[in-house]
C-alpha positions, -999 to +999 in steps of 0.1 A: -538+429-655-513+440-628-530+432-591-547+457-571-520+471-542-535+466-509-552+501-494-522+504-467-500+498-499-509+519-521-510+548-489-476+541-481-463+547-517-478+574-521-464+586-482-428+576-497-432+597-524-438+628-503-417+660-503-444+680-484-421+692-452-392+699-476-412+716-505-442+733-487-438+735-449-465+744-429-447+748-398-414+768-395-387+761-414-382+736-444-368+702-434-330+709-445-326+676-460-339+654-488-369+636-473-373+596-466-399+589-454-398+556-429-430+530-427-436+492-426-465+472-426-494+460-446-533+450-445-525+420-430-505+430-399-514+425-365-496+443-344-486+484-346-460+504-332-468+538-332-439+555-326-422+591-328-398+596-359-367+581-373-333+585-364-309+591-385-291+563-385-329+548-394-326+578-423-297+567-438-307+530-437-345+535-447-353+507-417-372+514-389-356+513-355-322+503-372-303+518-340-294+509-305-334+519-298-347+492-319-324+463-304-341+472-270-372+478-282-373+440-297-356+431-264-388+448-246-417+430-271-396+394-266-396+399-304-368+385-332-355+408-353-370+388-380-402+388-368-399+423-359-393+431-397-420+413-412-444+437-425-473+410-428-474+409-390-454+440-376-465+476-388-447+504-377-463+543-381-442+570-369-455+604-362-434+621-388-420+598-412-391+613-422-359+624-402-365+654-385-329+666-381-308+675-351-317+702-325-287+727-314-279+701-283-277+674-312-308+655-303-340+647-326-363+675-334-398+666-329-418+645-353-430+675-383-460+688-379-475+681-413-467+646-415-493+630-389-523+654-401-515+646-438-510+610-439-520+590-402-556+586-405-557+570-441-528+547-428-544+532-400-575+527-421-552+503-445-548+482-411-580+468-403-570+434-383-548+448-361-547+433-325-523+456-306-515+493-307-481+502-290-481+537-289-444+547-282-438+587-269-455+615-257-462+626-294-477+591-306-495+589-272-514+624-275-524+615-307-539+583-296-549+584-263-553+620-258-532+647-241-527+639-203-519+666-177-493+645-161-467+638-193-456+607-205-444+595-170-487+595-160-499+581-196-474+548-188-484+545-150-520+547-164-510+512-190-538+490-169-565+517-171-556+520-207-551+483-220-586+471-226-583+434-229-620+434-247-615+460-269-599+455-306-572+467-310-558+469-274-531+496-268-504+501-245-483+533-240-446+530-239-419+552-232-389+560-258-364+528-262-336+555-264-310+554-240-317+593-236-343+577-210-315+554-192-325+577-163-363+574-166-361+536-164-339+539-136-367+561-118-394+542-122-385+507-115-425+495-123-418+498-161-395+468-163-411+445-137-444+452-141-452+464-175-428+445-197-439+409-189-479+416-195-463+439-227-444+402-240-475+383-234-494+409-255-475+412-283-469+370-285-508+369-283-510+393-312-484+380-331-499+344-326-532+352-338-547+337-366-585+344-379 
């Protein structure tokens, strides 16, 4: 008899199989592409990055973050890009799963609508020992955390309020890895020399766990 697939497992499958924003959009137009949907992690993983929506180099590749985004990104956690990849310690959720295609100035449209509502919830309940929530974007953060009146630029300030060192999991807002923000980084300085050291002694806490 064939093993019983882990809840997150079985989810994800079932995620990878879906044509919803393609075949039956809820919101605006169909997505004008065949769909692929984007996700890593299983029941065992400790750490999630909950992040916005692929790219399309991430698209053609079907690997998460498999741009100039993700080598920062790694470079920010103090992560390998082995240890980055292994789904028994490293999930990674966007907030659409798929590609959302290119705007008329040639940047990413915004995560689709349907994807978070239809599929997010039942994900995170396949992750049950995680340790550490990165939440990655304005989209991922209002999900999580709420919407705040200030933008993603108050959500990050607020990381101390936010990162609850009793609670389980912890979570940390982040801004975008993409070099579109070059300029944010640049204007707030805090992010690099503050932030990112208690960020890479989170994530090598969570990575380092063992129960």
């Amino acid at each position: 008899m064939p093993p019983v697939p882990d809840a997150f497992a079985a989810t994800a499958a079932r995620l990878r199989a879906c044509r919803l924003c393609r075949d039956a959009p809820r919101f605006g137009a169909a997505l004008p592409h065949e769909p692929r949907p984007v996700v890593q992690g299983s029941a065992e993983a400790r750490l999630l990055i909950a992040s916005q929506a692929p790219g399309n180099r991430a698209h053609r590749s079907g690997i998460p973050f498999s741009d100039p985004s993700g080598i920062r990104l790694r470079a920010w956690l103090g992560l390998t890009e082995a240890a980055f990849y292994d789904p028994s310690r490293v999930a990674i959720l966007p907030m659409g799963a798929c590609f959302p295609g290119l705007d008329a100035k040639g940047g990413d449209r915004p995560p689709r609508r349907e994807c978070a509502p239809t599929w997010r919830t039942e994900l995170l309940a396949g992750l049950p020992r995680l340790d550490l929530v990165l939440v990655i974007g304005q989209y991922a953060q209002a999900w999580h955390l709420g919407a705040s009146q200030g933008g993603l630029t108050e959500t990050v300030a607020r990381w101390r309020e936010i990162l609850d060192t009793s609670a389980r999991p912890r979570v940390l807002p982040l801004p975008h890895p993409s070099w579109r923000n070059n300029g944010w980084l640049r204007k707030n300085p805090w992010f690099e020399a503050e932030l990112l050291p208690v960020l890479r002694a989170e994530v090598a806490a969570a990575m380092g766990v063992r129960r």
